[in-house]
N, C-alpha and C positions, 0 to 999 in steps of 0.2 A: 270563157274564151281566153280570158289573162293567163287563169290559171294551166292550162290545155299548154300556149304559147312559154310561160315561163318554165315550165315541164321539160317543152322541149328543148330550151336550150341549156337548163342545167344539163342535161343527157349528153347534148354537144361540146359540152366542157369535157365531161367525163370522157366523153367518146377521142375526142383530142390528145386528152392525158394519155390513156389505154393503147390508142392508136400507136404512140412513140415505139411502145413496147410488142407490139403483137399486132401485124399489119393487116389483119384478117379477121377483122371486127365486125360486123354489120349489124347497124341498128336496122330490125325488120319493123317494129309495131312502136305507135304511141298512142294512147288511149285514155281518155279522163274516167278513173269509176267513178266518185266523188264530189257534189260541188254543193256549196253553203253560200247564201246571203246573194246580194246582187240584184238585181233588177226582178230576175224571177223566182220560184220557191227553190228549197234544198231538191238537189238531185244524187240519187243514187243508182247506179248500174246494177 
């Protein structure tokens, strides 16, 4: 879940930046394939 949430706000930086330059951005998807360690076992999409 951290990792899902920190995901998405580096995108929101980037999307910030991008945005300045080209008003017609839209982020459609955000998706975890990936996760290691944590409470439960490794997961992969």
């Amino acid at each position: 879940m951290e990792t899902w949430a920190t995901a998405s706000i580096a995108t929101l930086a980037v999307f910030d930046t991008c945005r300045a330059v080209e008003r017609s951005i839209i982020i459609s998807q955000t998706q975890v394939l990936e996760k290691a360690g944590g409470k439960f076992r490794d997961w992969k999409f």
